[in-house]
TIKE-211953 format. One record per residue: residue in three letters; x, y, z of N, C-alpha, C, CB in turn. Coordinates in nm, 4 decimals. Glycine has a CB too. Layout:
N
code ALA&nx X&ny Y&nz Z&cax X&cay Y&caz Z&cx X&cy Y&cz Z&cbx X&cby Y&cbz Z
...
***
This chain:
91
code UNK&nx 2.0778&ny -2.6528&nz -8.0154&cax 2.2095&cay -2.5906&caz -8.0222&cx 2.2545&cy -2.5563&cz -7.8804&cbx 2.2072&cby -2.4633&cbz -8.1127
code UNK&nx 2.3634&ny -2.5457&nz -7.8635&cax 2.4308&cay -2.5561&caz -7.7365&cx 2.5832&cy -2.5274&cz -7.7369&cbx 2.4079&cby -2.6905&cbz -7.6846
code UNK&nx 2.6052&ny -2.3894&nz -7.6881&cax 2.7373&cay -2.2659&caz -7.7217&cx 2.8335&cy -2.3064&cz -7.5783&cbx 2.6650&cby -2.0447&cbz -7.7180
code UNK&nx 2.8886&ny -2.3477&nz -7.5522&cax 2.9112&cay -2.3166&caz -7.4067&cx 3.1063&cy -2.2650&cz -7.4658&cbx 2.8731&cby -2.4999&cbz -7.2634
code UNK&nx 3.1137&ny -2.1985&nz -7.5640&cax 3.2404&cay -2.1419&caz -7.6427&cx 3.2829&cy -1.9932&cz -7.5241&cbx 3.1822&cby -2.0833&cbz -7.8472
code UNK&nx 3.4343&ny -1.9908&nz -7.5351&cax 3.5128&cay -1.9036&caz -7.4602&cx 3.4933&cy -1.8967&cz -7.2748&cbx 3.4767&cby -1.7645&cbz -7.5309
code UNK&nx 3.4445&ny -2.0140&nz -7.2328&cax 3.4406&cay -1.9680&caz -7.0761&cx 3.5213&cy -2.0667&cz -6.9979&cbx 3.2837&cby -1.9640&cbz -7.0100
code UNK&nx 3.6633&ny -2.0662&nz -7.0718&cax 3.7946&cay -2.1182&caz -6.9459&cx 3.7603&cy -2.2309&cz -6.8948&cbx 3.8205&cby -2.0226&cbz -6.8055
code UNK&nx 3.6804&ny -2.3408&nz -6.9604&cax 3.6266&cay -2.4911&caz -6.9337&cx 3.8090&cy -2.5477&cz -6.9289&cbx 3.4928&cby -2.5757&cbz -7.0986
code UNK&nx 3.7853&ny -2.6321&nz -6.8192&cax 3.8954&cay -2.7189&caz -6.8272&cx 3.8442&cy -2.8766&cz -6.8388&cbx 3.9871&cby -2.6927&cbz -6.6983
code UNK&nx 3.7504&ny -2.8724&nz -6.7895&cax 3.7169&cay -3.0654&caz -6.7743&cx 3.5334&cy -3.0424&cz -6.7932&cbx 3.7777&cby -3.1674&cbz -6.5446
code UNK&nx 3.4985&ny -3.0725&nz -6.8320&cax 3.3367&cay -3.1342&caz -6.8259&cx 3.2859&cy -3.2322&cz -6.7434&cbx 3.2983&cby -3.1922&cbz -6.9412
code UNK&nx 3.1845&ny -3.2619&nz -6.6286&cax 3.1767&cay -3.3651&caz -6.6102&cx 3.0692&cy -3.4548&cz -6.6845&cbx 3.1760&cby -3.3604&cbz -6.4990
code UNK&nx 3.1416&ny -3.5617&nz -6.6852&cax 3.0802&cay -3.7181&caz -6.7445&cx 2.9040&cy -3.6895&cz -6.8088&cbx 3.0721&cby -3.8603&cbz -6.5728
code UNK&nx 2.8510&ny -3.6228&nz -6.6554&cax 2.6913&cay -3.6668&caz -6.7105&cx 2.6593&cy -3.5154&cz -6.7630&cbx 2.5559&cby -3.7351&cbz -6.5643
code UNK&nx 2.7404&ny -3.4637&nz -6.8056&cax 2.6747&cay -3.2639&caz -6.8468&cx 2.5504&cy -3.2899&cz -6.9655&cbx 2.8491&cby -3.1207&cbz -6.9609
code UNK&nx 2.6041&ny -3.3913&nz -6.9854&cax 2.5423&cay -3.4092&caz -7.1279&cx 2.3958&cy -3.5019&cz -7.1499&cbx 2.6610&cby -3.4830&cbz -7.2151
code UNK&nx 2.3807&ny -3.5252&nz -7.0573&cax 2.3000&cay -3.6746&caz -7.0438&cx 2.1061&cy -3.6584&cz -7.0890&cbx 2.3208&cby -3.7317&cbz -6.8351
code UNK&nx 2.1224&ny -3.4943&nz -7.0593&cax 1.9644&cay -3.4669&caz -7.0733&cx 1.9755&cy -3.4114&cz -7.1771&cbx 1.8808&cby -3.3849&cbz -6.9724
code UNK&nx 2.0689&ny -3.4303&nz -7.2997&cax 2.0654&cay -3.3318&caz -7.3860&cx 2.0594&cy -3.5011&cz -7.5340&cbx 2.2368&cby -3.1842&cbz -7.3620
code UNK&nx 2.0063&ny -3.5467&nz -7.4529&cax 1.9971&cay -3.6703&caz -7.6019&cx 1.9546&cy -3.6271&cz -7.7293&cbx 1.8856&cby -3.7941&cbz -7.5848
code UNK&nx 1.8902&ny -3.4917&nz -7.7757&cax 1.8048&cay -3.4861&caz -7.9270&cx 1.9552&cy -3.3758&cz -7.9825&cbx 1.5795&cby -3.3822&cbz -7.9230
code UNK&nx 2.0656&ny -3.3274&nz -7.8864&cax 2.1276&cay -3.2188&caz -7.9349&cx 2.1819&cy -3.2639&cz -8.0411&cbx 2.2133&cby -3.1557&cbz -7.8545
code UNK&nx 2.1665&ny -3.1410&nz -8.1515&cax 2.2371&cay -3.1669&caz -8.2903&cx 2.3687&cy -3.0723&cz -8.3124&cbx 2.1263&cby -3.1353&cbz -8.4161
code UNK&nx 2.3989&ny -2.9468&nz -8.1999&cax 2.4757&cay -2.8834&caz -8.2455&cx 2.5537&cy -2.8055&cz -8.1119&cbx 2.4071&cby -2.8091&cbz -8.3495
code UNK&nx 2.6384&ny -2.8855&nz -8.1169&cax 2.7575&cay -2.8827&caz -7.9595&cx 2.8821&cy -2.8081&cz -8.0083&cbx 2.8271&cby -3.0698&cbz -7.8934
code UNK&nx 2.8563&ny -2.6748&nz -7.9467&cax 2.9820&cay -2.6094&caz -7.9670&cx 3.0829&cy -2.5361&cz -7.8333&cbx 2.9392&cby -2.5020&cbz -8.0662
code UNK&nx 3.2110&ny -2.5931&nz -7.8409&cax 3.2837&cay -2.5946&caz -7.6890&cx 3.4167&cy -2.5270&cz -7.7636&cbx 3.3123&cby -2.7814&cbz -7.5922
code UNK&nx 3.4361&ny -2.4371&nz -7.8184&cax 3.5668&cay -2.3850&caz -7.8827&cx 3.5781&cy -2.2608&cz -7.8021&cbx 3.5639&cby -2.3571&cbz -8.0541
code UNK&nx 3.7517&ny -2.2535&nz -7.7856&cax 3.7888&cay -2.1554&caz -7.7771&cx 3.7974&cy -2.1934&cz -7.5739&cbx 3.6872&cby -2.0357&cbz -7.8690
code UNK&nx 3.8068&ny -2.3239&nz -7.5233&cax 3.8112&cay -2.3340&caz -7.3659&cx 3.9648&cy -2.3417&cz -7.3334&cbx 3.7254&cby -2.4755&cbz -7.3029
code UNK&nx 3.9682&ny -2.4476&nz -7.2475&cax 4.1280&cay -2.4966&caz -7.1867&cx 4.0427&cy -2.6376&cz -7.1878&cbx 4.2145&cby -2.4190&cbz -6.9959
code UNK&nx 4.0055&ny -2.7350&nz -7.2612&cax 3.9604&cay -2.8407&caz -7.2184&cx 4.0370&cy -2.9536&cz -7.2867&cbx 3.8232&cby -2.8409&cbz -7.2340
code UNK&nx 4.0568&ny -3.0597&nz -7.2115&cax 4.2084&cay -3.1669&caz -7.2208&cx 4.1463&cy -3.2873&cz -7.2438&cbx 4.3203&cby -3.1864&cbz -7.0684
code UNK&nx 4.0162&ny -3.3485&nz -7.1998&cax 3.9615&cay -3.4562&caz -7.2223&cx 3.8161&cy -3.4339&cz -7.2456&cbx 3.9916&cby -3.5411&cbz -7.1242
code UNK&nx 3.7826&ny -3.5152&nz -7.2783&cax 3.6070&cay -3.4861&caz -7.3517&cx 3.5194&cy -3.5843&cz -7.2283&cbx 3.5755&cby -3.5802&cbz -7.5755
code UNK&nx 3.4259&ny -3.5964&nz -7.1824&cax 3.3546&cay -3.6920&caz -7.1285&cx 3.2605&cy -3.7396&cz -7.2244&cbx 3.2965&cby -3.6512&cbz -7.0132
code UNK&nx 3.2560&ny -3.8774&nz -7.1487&cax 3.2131&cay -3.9939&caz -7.2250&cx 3.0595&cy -3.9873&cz -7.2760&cbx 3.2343&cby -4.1193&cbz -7.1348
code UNK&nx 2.9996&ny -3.8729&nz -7.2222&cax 2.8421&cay -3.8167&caz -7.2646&cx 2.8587&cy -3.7709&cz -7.3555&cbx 2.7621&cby -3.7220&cbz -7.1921
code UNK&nx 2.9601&ny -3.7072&nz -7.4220&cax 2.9572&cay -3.6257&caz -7.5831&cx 2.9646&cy -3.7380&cz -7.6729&cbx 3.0997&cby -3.5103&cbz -7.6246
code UNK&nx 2.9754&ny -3.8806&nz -7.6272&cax 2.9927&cay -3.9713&caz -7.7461&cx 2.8076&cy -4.0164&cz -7.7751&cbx 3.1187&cby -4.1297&cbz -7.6955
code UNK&nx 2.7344&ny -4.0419&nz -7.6463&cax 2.5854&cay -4.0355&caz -7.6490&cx 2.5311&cy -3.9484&cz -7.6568&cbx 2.5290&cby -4.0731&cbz -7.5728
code UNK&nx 2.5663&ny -3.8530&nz -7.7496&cax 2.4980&cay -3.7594&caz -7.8392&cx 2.4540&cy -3.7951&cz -7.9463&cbx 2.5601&cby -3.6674&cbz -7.8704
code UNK&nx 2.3548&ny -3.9306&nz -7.9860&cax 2.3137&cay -3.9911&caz -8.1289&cx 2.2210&cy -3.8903&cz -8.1974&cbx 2.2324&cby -4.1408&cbz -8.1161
code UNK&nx 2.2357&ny -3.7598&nz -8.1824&cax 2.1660&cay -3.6843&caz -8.3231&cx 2.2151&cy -3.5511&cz -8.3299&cbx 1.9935&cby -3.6704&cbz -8.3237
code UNK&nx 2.3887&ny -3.5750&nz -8.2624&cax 2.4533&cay -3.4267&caz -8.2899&cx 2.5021&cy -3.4794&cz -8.4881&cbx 2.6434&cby -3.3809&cbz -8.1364
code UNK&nx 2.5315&ny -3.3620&nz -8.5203&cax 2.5368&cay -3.2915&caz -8.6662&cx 2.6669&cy -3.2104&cz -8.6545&cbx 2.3958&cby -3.1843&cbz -8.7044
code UNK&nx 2.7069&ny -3.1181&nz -8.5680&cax 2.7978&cay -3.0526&caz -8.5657&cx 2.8825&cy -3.1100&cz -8.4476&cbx 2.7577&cby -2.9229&cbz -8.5655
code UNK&nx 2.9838&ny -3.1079&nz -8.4412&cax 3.0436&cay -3.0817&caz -8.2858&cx 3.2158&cy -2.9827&cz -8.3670&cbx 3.0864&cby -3.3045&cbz -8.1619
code UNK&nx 3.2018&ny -2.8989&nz -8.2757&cax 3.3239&cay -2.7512&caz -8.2424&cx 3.3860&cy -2.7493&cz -8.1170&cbx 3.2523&cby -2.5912&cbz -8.2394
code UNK&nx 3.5444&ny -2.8381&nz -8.1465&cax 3.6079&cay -2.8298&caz -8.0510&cx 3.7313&cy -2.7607&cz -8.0277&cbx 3.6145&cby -2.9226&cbz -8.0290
code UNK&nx 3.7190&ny -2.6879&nz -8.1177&cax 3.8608&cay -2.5892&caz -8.1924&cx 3.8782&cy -2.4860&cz -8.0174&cbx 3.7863&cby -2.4367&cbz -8.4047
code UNK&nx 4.0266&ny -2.4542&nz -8.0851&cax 4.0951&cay -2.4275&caz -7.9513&cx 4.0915&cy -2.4471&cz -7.8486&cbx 4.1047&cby -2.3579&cbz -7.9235
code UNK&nx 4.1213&ny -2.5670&nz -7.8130&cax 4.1181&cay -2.6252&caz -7.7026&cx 4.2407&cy -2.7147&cz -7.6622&cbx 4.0061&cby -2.6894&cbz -7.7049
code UNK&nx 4.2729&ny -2.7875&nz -7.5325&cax 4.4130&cay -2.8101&caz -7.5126&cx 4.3764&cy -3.0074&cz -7.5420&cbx 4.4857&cby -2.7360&cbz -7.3195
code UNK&nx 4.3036&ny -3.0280&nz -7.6184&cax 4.2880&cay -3.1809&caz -7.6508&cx 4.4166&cy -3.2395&cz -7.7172&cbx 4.1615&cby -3.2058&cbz -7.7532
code UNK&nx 4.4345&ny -3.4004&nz -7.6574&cax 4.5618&cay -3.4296&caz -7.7403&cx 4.5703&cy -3.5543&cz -7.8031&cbx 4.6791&cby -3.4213&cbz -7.6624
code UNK&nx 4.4246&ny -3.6409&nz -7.7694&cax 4.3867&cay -3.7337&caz -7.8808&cx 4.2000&cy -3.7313&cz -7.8649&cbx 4.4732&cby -3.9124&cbz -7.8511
code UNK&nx 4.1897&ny -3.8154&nz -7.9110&cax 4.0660&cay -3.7779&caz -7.9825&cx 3.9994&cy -3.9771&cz -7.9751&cbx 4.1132&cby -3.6820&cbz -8.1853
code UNK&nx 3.8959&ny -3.9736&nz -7.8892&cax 3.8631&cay -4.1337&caz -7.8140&cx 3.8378&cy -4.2169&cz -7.9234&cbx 3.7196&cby -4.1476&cbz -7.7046
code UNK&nx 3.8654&ny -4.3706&nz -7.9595&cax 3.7834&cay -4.4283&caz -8.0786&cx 3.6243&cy -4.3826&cz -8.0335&cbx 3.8062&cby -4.6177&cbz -8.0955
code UNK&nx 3.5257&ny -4.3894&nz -7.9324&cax 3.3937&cay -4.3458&caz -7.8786&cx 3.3850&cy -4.2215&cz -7.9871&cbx 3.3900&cby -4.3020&cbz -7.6960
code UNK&nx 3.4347&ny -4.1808&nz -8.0795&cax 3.3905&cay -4.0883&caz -8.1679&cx 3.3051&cy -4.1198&cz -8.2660&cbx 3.4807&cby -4.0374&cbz -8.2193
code UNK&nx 3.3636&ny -4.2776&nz -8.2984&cax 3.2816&cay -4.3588&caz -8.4062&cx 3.1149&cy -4.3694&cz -8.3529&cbx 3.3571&cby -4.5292&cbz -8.4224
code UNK&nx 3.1040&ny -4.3755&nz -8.2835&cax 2.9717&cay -4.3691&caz -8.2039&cx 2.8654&cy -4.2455&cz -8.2630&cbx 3.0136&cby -4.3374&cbz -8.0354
code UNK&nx 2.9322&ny -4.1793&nz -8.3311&cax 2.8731&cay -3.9749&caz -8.3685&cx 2.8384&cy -4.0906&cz -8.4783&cbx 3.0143&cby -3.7660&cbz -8.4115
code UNK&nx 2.7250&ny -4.1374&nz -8.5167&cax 2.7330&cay -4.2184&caz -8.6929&cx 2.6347&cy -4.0390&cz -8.7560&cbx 2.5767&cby -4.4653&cbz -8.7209
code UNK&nx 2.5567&ny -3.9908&nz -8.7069&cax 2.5162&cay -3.8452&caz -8.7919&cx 2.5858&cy -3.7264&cz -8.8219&cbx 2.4221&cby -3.7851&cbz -8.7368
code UNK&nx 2.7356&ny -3.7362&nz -8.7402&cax 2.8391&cay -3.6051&caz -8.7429&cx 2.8409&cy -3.5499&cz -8.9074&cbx 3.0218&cby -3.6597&cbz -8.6874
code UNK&nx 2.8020&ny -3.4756&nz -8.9152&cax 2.8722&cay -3.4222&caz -9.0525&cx 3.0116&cy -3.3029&cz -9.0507&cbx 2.7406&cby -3.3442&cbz -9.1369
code UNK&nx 2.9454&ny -3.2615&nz -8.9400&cax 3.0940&cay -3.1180&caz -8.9106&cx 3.1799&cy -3.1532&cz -8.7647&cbx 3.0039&cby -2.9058&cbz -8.8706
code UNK&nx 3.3104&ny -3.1526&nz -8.8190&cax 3.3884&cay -3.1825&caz -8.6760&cx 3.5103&cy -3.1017&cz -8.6653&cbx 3.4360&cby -3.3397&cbz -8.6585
code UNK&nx 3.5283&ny -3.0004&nz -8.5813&cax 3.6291&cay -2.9004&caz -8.6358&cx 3.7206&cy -2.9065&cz -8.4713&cbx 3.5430&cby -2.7147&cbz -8.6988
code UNK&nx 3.8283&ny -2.9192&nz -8.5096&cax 3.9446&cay -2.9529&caz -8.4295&cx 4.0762&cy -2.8541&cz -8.4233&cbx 3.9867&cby -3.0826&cbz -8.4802
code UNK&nx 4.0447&ny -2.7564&nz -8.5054&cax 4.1893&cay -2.6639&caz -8.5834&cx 4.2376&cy -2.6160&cz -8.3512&cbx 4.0986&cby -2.4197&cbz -8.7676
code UNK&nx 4.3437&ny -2.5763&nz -8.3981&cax 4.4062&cay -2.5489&caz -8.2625&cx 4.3763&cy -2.6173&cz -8.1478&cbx 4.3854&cby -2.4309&cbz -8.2274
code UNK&nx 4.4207&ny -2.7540&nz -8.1499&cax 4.4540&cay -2.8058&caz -8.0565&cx 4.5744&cy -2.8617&cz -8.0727&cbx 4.3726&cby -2.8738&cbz -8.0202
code UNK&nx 4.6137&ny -2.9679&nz -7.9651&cax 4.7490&cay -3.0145&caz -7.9611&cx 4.7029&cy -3.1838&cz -8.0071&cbx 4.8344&cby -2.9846&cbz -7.7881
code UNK&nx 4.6480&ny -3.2649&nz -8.0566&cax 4.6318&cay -3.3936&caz -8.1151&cx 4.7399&cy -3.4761&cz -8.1153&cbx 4.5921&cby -3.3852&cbz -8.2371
code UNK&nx 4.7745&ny -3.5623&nz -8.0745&cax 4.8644&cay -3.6366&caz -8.1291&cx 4.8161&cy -3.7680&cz -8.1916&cbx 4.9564&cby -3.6559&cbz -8.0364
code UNK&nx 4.7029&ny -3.8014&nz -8.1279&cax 4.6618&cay -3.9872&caz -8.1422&cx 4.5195&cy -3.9316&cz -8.1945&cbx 4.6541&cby -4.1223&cbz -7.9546
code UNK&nx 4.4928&ny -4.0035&nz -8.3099&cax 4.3709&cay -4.0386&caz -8.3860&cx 4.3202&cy -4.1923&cz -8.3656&cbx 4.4013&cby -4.0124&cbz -8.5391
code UNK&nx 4.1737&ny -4.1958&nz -8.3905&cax 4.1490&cay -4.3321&caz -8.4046&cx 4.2011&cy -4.3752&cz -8.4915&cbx 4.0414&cby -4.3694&cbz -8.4131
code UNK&nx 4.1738&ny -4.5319&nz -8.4836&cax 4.2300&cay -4.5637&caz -8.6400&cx 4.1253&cy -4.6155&cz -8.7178&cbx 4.3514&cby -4.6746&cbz -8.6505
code UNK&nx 3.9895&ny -4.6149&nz -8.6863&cax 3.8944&cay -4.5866&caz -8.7515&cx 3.8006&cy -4.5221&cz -8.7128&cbx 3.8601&cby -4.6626&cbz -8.7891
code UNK&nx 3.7191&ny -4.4611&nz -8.7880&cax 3.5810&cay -4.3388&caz -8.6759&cx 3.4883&cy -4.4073&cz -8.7530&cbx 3.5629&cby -4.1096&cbz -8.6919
code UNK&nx 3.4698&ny -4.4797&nz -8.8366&cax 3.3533&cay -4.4976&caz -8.9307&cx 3.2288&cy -4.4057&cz -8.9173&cbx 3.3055&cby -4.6349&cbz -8.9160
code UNK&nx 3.2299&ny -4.2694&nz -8.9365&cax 3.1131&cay -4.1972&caz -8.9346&cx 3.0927&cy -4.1700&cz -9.1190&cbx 3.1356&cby -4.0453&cbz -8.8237
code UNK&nx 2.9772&ny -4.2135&nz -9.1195&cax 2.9237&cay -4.2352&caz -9.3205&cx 2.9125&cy -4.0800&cz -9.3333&cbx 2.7159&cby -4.3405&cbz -9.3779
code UNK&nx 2.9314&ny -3.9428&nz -9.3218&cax 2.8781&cay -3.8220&caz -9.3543&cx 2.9658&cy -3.7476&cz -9.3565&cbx 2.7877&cby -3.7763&cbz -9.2866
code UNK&nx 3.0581&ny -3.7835&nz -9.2270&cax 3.2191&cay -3.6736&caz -9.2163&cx 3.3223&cy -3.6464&cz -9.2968&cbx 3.3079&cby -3.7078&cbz -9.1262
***
C-alpha cells in the first residue's frame, strides 16, 4: 500500500514508480496532479488505484495495461477523454 494522498503533487516523475512492481494499492487523491506517468501503467499487481480529486483531464488507453484493477476511483476531476477500450476483466 502506498498513500502519497493530500500533499499538493502536481506531476510525478516517470520512474517514481519503478521499484514498486508487487504494489497492489496506489492511492494519490486529493493532489493538483494533471498527468499520470507512464510507471503507474507498470504496476501489474495493483488492485486499487485512487485518483479522486485531482486536476486529470483524460485518462491514457496504458490503463488497459492494469488487467488486476478491481477499484478505480476518479470522482472530482475534470475528464474529458476516455479510452475507448480499457479491457480490464475485474473493473
Amino acid at each position: 500500500m502506498l498513500s502519497l494522498d493530500s500533499n499538493r503533487l502536481r506531476q510525478l516523475d516517470d520512474l517514481c514508480f519503478f521499484p514498486c512492481q508487487n504494489l497492489r494499492y496506489l492511492s494519490l487523491k486529493n493532489n493538483q496532479i494533471e498527468d499520470l506517468p507512464n510507471s503507474v501503467f507498470d504496476l501489474s499487481h495493483l488492485l486499487v488505484l485512487d485518483l479522486s480529486i485531482n486536476e486529470l483531464t483524460r485518462i491514457p488507453e496504458q490503463i488497459g495495461r492494469l488487467q488486476r484493477l478491481e477499484k478505480f476511483f476518479l470522482f472530482q476531476n475534470k475528464i474529458t477523454v476516455f479510452p475507448t477500450q480499457m479491457n480490464i476483466p475485474k473493473l
